[in-house]
C-alpha positions as CSV (number, residue, x, y, z in Angstrom):
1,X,46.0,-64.0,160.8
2,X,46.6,-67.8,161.8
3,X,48.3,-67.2,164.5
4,X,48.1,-65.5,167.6
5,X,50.6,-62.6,167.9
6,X,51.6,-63.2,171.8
7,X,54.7,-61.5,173.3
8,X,56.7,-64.4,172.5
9,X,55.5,-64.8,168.6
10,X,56.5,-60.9,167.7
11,X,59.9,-61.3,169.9
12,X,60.5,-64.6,167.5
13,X,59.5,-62.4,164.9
14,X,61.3,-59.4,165.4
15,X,64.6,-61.0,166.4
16,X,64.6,-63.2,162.9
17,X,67.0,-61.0,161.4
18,X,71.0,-60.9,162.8
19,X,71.2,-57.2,163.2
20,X,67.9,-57.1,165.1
21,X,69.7,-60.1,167.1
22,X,72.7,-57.4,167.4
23,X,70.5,-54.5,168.6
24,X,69.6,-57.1,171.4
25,X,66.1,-55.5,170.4
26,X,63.4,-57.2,173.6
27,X,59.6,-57.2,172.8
28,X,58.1,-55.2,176.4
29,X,54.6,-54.6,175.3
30,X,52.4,-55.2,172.7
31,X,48.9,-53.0,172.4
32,X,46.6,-52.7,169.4
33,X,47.9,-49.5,167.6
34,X,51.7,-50.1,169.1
35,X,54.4,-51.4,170.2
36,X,57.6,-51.0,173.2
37,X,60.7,-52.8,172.5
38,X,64.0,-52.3,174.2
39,X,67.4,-52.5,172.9
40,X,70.3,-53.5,174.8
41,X,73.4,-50.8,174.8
42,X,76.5,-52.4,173.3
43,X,80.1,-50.7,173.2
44,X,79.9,-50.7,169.1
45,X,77.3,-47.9,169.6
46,X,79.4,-45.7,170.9
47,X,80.8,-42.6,167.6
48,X,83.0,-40.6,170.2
49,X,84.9,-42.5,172.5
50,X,86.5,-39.6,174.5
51,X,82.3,-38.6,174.6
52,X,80.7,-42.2,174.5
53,X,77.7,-41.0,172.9
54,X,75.5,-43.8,170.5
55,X,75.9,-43.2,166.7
56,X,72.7,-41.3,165.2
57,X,72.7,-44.1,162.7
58,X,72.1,-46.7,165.4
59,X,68.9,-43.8,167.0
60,X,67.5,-44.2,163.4
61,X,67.5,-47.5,163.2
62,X,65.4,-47.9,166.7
63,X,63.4,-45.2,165.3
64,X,62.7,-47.2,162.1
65,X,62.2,-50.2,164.0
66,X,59.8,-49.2,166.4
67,X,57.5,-47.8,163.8
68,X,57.6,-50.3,161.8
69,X,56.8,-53.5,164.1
70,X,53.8,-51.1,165.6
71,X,52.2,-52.5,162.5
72,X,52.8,-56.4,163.7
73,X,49.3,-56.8,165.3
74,X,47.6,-55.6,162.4
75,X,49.7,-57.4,159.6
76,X,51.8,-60.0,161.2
77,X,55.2,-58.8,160.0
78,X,57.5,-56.3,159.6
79,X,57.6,-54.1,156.4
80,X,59.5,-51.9,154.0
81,X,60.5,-48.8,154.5
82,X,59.6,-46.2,151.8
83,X,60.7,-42.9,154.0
84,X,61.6,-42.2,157.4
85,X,62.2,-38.5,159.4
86,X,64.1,-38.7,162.1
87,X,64.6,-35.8,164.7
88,X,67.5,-36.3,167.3
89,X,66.5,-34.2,170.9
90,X,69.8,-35.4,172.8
91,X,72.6,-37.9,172.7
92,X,72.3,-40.9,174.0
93,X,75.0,-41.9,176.8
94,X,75.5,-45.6,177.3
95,X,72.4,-47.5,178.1
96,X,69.6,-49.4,177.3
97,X,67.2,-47.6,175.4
98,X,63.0,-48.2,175.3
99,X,61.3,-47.5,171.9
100,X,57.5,-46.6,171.7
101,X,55.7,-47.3,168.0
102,X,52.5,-46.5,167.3
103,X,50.4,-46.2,163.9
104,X,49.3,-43.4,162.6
105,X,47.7,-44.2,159.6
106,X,46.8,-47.8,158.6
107,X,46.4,-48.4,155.0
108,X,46.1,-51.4,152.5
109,X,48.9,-50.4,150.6
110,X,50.7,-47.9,152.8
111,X,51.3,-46.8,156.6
112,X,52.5,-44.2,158.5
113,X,53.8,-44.7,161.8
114,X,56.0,-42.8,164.7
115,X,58.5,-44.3,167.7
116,X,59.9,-42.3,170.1
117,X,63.6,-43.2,171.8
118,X,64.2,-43.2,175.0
119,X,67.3,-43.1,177.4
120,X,67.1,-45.4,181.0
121,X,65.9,-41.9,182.4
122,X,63.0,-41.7,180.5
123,X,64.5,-38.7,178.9
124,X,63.5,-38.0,174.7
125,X,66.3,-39.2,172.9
126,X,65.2,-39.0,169.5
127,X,61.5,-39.4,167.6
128,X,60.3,-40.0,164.1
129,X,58.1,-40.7,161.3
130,X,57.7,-43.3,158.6
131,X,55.6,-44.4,155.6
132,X,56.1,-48.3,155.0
133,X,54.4,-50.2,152.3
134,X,51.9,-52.6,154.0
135,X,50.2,-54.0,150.9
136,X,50.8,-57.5,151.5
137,X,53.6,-59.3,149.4
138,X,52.7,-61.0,146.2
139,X,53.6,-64.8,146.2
């Protein structure tokens, strides 16, 4: 890579794309085989207002986030999606929540990675795993 993947290069990165701009989705740390973002809790979230729990759709989406941009150190970019497991542990009440990526597996064609969600408590919110295609694109 070119260019130096600093805090502020991933979190241009990462926030290229309007619904990651939605998500509010901040850049916290950055390590070799990971990575912690944190999204900012928004009132569309919410499935059950007389509950005010966060969609599972919107858990999945952190969960499919944070494994894939784990990957950004060693490719520079996010990737595909070929599967993704998710398991939900609890619902998630309004608040910011912290995801934690980490690779697994790097391959030159495919990945596997997990994130784990987390409420403003530190409590498990919901965890996953994903395979993402990684080969890099043809031009």
């Amino acid at each position: 890579m070119s260019e130096e993947l600093t805090l502020e290069r991933v979190q241009a990165l990462v926030t290229r794309g309007p619904y990651h701009q939605w998500l509010g989705l901040k850049v916290i740390a950055l390590n070799e085989d990971g990575i912690e973002l944190r999204a900012t809790w928004r009132e569309e979230w919410i499935v059950n207002p007389d509950r005010r729990y966060t969609h599972g759709g919107i858990l999945a989406t952190l969960v499919d986030l944070g494994a894939d941009w784990a990957m950004v150190r060693k490719n520079g970019r996010g990737v595909p999606t070929i599967s993704l497991h998710v398991d939900y542990h609890a619902v998630a009440m309004p608040g910011d929540l912290t995801i934690r990526g980490k690779i697994v597996r790097m391959g030159a064609q495919f990945s596997t990675a997990e994130a784990h969600v987390f409420d403003a408590q530190g409590k498990l919110i919901a965890s996953g795993r994903g395979t993402y295609l990684t080969a890099p694109p043809k031009t």
